[in-house]
Each structure stands twice: as structure tokens, then as C-alpha cells.
KOLLORO-161282 format. One record per residue (C-alpha): residue in three letters; residue number from 1; x, y, z. Coordinates in pm, 1 decimal. Layout:
! KOLLORO-161282
+-----+-----+----------+----------+----------+
: res :   n :       px :       py :       pz :
+-----+-----+----------+----------+----------+
: ala : NUM :        X :        Y :        Z :
...
+-----+-----+----------+----------+----------+
***
This chain:
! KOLLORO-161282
+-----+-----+----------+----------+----------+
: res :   n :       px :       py :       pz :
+-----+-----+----------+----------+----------+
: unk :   1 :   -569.8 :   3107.7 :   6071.4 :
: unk :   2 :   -608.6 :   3478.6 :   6151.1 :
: unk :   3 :   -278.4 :   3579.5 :   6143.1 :
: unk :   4 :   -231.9 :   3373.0 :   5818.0 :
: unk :   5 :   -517.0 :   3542.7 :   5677.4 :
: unk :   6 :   -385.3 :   3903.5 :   5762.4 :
: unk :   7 :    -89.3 :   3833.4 :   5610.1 :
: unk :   8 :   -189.0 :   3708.7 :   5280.1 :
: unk :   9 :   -437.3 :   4037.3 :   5292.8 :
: unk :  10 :   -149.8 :   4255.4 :   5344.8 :
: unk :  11 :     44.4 :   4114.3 :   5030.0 :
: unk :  12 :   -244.3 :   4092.8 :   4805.2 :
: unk :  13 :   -332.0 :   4486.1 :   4885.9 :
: unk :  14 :     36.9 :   4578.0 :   4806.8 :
: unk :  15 :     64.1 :   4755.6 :   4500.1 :
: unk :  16 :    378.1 :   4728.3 :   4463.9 :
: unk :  17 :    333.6 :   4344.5 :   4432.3 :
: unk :  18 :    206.0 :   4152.9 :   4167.7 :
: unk :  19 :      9.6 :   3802.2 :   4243.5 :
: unk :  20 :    329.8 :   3610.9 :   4121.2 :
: unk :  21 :    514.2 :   3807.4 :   4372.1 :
: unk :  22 :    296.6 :   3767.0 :   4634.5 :
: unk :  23 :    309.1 :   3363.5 :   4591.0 :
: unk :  24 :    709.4 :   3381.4 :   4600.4 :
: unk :  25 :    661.9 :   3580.8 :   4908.4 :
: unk :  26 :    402.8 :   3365.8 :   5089.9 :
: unk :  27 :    631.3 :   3036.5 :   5003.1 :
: unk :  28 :    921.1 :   3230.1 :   5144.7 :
: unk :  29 :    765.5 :   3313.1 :   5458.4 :
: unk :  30 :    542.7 :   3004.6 :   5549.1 :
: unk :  31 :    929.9 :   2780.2 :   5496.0 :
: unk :  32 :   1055.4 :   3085.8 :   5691.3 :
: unk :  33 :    783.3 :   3021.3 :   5973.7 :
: unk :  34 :    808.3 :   2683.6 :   6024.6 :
: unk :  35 :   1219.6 :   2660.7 :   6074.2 :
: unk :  36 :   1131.6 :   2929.5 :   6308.3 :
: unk :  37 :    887.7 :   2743.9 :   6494.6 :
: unk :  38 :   1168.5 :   2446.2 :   6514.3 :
: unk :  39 :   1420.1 :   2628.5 :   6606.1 :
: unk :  40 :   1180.6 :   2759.3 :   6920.6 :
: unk :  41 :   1153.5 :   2425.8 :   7037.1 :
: unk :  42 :   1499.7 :   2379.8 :   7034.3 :
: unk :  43 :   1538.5 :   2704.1 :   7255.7 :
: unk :  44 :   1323.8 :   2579.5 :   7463.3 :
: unk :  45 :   1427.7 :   2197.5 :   7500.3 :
: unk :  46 :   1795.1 :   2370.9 :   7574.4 :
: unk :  47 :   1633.6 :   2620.6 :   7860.9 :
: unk :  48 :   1740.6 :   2951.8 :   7687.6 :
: unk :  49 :   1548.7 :   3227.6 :   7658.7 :
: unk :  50 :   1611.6 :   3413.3 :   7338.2 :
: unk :  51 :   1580.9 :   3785.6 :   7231.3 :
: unk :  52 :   1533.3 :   3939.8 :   6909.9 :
: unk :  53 :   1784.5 :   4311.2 :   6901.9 :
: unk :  54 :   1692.5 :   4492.0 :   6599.3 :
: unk :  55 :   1739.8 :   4864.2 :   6510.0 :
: unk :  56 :   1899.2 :   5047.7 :   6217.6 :
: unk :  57 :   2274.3 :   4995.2 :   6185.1 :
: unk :  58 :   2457.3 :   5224.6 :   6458.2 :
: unk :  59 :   2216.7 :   5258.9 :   6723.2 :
: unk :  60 :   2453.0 :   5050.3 :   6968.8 :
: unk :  61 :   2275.6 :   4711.0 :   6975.7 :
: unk :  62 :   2660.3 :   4560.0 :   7042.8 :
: unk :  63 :   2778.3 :   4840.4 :   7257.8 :
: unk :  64 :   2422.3 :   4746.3 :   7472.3 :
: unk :  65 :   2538.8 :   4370.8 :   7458.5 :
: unk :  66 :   2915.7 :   4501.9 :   7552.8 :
: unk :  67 :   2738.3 :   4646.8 :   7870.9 :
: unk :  68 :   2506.6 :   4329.1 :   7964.5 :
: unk :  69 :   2854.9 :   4102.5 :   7985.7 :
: unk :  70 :   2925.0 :   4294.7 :   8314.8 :
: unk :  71 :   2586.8 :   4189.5 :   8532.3 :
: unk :  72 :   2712.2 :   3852.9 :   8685.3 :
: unk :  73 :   2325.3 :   3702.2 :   8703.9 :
: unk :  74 :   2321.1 :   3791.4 :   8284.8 :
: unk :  75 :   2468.5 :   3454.8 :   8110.1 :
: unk :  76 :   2434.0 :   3474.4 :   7752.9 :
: unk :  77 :   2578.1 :   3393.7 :   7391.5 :
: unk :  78 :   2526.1 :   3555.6 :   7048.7 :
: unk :  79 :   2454.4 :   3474.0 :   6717.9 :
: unk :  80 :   2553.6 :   3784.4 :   6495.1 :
: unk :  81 :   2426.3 :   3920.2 :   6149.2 :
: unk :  82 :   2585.6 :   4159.1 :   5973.2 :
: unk :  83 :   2676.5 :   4175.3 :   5610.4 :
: unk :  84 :   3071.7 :   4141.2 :   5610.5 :
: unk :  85 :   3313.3 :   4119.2 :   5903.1 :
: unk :  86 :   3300.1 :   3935.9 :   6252.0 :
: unk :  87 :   3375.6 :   4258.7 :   6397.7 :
: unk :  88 :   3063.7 :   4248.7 :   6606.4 :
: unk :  89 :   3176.1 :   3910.6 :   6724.0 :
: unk :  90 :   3514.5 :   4013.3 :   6780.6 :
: unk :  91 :   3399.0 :   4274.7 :   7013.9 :
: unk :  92 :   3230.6 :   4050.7 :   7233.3 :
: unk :  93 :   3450.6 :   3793.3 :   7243.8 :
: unk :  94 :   3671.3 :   4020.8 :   7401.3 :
: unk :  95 :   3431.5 :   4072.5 :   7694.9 :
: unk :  96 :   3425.6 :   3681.4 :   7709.8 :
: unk :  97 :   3090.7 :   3646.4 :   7581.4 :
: unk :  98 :   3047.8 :   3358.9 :   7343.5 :
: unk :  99 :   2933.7 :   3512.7 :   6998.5 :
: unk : 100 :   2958.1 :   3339.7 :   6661.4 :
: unk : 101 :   2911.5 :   3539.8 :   6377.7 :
: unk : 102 :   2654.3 :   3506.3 :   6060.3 :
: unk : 103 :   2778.6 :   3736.0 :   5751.8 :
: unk : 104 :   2467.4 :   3736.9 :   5543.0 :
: unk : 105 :   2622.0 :   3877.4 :   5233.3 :
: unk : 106 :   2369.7 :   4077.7 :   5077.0 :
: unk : 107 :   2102.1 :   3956.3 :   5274.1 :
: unk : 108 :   1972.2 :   4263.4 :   5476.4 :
: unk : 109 :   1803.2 :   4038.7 :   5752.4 :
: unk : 110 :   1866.0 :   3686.3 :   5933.6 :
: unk : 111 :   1630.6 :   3372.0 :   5856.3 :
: unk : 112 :   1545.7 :   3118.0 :   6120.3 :
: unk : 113 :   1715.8 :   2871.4 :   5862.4 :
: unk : 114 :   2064.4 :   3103.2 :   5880.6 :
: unk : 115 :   2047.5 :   3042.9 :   6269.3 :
: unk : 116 :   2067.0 :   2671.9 :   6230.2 :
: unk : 117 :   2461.4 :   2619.1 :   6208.8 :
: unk : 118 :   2568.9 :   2943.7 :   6423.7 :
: unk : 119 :   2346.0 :   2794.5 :   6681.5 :
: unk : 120 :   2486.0 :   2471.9 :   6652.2 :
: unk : 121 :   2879.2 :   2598.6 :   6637.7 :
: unk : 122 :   2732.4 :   2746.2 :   6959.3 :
: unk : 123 :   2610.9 :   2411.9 :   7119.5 :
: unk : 124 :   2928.3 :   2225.8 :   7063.7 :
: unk : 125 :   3143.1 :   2464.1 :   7260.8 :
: unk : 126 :   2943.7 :   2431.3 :   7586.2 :
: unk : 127 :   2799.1 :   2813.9 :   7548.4 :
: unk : 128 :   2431.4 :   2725.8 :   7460.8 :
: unk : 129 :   2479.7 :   2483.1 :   7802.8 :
: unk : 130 :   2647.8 :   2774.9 :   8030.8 :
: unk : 131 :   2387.0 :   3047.1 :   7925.8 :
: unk : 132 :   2059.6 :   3141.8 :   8027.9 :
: unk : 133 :   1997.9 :   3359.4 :   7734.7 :
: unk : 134 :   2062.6 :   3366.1 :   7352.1 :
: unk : 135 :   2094.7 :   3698.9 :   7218.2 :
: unk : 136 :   2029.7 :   3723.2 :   6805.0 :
: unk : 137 :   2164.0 :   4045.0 :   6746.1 :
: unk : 138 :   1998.9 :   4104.6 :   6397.4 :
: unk : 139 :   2125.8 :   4300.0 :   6049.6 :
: unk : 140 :   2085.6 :   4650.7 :   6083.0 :
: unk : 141 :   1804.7 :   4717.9 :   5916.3 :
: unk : 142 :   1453.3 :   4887.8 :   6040.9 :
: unk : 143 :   1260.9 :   4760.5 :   5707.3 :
: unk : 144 :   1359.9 :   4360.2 :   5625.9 :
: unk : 145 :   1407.2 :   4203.7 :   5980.9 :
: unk : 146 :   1016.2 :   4303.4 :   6072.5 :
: unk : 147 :    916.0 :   4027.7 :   5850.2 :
: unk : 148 :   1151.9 :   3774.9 :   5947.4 :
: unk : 149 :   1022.6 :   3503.9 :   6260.3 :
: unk : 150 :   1331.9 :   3358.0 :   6426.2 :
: unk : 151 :   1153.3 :   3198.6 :   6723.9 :
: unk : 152 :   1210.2 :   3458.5 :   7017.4 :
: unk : 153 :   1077.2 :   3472.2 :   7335.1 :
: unk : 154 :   1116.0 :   3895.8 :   7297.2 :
: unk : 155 :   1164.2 :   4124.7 :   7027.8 :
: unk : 156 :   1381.2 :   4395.0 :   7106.9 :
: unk : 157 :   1377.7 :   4735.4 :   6887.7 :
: unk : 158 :   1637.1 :   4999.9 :   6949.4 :
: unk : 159 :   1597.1 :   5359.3 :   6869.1 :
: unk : 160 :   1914.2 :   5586.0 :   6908.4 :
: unk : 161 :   1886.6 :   5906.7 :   7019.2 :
: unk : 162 :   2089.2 :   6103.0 :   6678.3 :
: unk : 163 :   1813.1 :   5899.7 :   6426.9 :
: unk : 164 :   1560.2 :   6119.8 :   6600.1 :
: unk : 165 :   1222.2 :   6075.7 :   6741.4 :
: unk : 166 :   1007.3 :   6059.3 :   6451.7 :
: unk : 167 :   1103.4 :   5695.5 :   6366.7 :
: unk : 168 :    815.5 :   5475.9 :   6542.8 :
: unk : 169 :    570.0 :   5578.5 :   6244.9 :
: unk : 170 :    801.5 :   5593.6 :   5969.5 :
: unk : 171 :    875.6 :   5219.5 :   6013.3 :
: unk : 172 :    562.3 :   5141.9 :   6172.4 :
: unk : 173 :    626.3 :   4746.2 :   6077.5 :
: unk : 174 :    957.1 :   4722.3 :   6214.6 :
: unk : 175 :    829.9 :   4918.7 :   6592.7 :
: unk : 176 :    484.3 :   4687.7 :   6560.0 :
: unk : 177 :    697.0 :   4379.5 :   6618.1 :
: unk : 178 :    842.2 :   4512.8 :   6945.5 :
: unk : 179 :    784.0 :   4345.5 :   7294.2 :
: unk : 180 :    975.6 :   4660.3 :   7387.8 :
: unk : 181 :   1187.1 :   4959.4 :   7240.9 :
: unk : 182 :   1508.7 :   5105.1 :   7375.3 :
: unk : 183 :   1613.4 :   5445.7 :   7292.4 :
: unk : 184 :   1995.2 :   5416.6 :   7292.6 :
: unk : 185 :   2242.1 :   5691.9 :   7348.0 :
: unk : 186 :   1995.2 :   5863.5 :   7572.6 :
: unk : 187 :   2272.6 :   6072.8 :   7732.0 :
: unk : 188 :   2234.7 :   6243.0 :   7377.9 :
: unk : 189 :   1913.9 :   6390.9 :   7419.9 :
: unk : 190 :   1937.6 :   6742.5 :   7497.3 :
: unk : 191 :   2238.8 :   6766.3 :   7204.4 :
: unk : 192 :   1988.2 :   6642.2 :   6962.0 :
: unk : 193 :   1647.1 :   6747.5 :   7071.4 :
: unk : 194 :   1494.3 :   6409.4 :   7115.6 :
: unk : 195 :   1194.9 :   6400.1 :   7292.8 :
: unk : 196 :   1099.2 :   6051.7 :   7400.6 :
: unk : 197 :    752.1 :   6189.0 :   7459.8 :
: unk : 198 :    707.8 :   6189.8 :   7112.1 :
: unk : 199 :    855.1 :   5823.0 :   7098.6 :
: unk : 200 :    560.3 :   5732.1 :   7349.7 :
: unk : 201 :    283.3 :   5899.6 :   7221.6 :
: unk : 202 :    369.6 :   5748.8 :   6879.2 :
: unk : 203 :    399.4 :   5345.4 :   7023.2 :
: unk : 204 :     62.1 :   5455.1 :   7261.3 :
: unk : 205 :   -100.2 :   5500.1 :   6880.7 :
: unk : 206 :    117.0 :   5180.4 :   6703.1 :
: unk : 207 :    125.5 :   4931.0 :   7009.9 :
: unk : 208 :     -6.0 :   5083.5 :   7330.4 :
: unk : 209 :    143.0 :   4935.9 :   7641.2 :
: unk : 210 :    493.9 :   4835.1 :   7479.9 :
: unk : 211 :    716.3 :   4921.3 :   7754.3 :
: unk : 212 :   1004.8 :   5212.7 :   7673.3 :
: unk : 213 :   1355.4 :   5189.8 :   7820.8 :
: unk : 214 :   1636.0 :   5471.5 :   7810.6 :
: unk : 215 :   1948.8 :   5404.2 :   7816.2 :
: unk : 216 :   2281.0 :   5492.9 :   7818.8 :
: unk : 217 :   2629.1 :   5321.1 :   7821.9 :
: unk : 218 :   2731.2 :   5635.9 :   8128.1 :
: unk : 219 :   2440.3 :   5477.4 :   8320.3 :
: unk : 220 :   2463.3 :   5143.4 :   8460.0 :
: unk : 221 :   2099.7 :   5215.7 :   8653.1 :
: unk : 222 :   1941.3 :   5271.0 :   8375.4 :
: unk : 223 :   2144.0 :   4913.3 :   8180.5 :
: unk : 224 :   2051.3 :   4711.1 :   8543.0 :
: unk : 225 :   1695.1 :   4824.0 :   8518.4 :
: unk : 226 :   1647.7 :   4668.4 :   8131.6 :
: unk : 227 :   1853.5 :   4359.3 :   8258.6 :
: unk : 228 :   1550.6 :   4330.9 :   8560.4 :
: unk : 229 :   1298.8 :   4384.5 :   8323.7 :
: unk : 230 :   1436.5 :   4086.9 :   8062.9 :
: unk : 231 :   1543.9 :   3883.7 :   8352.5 :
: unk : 232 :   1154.0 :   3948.0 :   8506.3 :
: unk : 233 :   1043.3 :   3878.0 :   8152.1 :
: unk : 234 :   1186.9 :   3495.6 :   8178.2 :
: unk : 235 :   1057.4 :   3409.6 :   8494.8 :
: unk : 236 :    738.2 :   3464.9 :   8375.7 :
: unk : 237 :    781.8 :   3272.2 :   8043.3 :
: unk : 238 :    694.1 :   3553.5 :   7854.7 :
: unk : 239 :    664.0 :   3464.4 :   7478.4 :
: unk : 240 :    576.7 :   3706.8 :   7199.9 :
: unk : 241 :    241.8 :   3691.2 :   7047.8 :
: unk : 242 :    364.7 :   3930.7 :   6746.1 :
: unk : 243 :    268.9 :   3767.8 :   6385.5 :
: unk : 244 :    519.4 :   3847.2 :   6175.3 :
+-----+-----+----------+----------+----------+
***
């Protein structure tokens, strides 16, 4: 009821919406919710544990996935957004990770409803069975996909290094959803200036506690250590609490 009542607060005190608007959006999102909310017990009833990649397009969320397919004790599939291509897809099929691909059009997030058939293409080749994990690997898009539930355990918000390290309160919405943030390309820093101390002292303001990873694709310690930390995150049944 709280979280219900924050939200309809929120959309009311937009100005940019009017109360006709605000209705569309509320019917949108309460549908939205409850596909979500059956589509998490379908996660569950199947024993996967599923994560939530979002970012801004570019920041290496299927170079990242590319990199998991090489830890033996990481089984997972993918359902892929994007607007056009199976490129994404394509890419990780060739690392022999099962990935089916959504192409959303001109849709700049994924639904929980859009999951429904990928997930089920999944299912009847045996991946959703030989996988521990199911990996949504979301539109790029650091507005739209903050106010989208698909039903996962984890939401997972990348940051790469060349966007900079002002982006945590620019798109406050998008970093509030996070369970934790990865700042990609970090072998980039010193070429760019990044400082993730500014990334940390901006989530200790947003969402204090969120835990920060740095990675790069030259790095396997630093890929094994976020592997531990999702792998540690399942054996503890960790479920997001974020109200989206």
C-alpha cells in the first residue's frame, strides 16, 4: 500500500503530466506489475535466479555477459532487448550461451509481458532447465527501464567509464533501482578522468550501501569477484525490495 501510494504521489506531482495521463500511466504499470509478479513465480518454480542488466546503450552489458560464459560454476541463458537486430544474441550464441532475442521496435524498455514468449522459446530448448541463472539484458536506456518491474531477484546498473562519473544523479531513477552498479571499462579510467569516488559518494547520497564493482574485460579478478558476489547473492535468496 506504501509503495502504491508513493507512486501514484509521484505521478500526480509531475507537471509534466496531466490527470488523464497519469490514469493511462497507473493502468499501464499496475498490468505491468502483476505479469511481473507472475512471471517471478515462474522463475522461481523453475529454480533460476534472474538479474536485471541495465545501463545506457554501449556500456558493455553483452561484452560483461561475453566474459561470464567462461566461469564453469556460471550457467545461464538470456533474454535480449534491443530495438532491431539479434546481434546481441548472435554474440552470445557464439560463446554457447543460450540467448533469444526480443526486438522491441520502438519500445525503449522491456515489459514483464514481452518476456513471456522469449522465456518460453527458452524453456522448450532445455536452457531454462540447464541454467542456474536468467540474465534479462535490458534496452539501452538509463530513463524508461527504471520504471519497468520484470520480476528479478537483482537489478544490475552499469556505468561505463567514457559516460563519465556524474551519471548516478543525473538519472537518479534509473541508479535508485540498483541492487548494485558496475562501472564498466574501468581499465579506462585514467584516459578519461573518472573518479569512482565521485560514483560512491553520489549512490552513499541516492542509495547508501549499494555495493560498487569495477570492472574490466583485461581483468578476470575483478569479472570472478562480481560472479562471487551474484553467485553469494543466490545462496542467500536475495530478492530486491526496489518499488518500481
Amino acid at each position: 500500500m506504501i509503495e502504491a501510494t508513493t507512486r501514484e504521489q509521484s505521478l500526480n506531482n509531475n507537471p509534466n503530466l496531466s490527470k488523464k495521463d497519469v490514469k493511462v500511466v497507473e493502468k499501464i504499470l499496475s498490468k505491468n506489475d502483476l505479469k511481473a509478479l507472475e512471471m517471478k513465480e515462474r522463475y522461481m518454480a523453475d529454480g533460476l535466479y534472474v538479474l536485471n542488466f541495465m545501463s545506457s546503450p554501449g556500456s558493455g552489458k553483452t561484452t560483461l555477459l561475453e566474459n561470464l560464459a567462461a566461469f564453469k560454476d556460471f550457467k545461464f541463458c538470456v533474454i535480449e532487448g534491443d530495438l532491431q537486430t539479434n546481434r546481441d544474441a548472435d554474440r552470445l550464441i557464439k560463446k554457447n550461451v543460450a540467448a533469444q532475442q526480443i526486438t522491441t521496435g520502438e519500445a525503449c524498455h522491456l515489459e514483464a509481458a514481452m518476456l513471456e514468449g522469449a522465456y518460453d522459446i527458452l524453456k522448450d530448448k532445455g536452457a531454462i532447465a540447464e541454467s542456474d541463472y536468467l540474465v534479462i539484458e535490458n534496452v539501452g536506456n538509463l530513463v524508461c527501464p527504471s520504471s519497468y518491474n520484470l520480476g528479478a531477484a537483482m537489478n544490475i546498473v552499469l556505468l561505463s567509464t567514457p559516460e563519465g562519473d556524474d551519471k548516478v544523479l543525473k538519472y537518479p531513477s534509473m541508479f535508485l533501482c540498483a541492487d548494485a552498479v558496475v562501472v564498466s571499462k574501468a581499465d579506462l579510467m585514467d584516459v578519461f578522468g573518472f573518479r569512482i569516488s565521485q560514483v560512491q559518494e553520489d549512490m552513499d547520497k541516492l542509495k547508501p550501501n549499494t555495493p560498487i564493482f569495477t570492472l574490466s574485460s583485461k581483468d578476470r579478478a575483478s569479472l570472478e569477484a562480481f560472479k562471487d558476489f551474484i553467485v553469494s547473492r543466490r545462496a542467500e535468496n536475495y530478492q530486491s525490495i526496489h518499488a518500481f
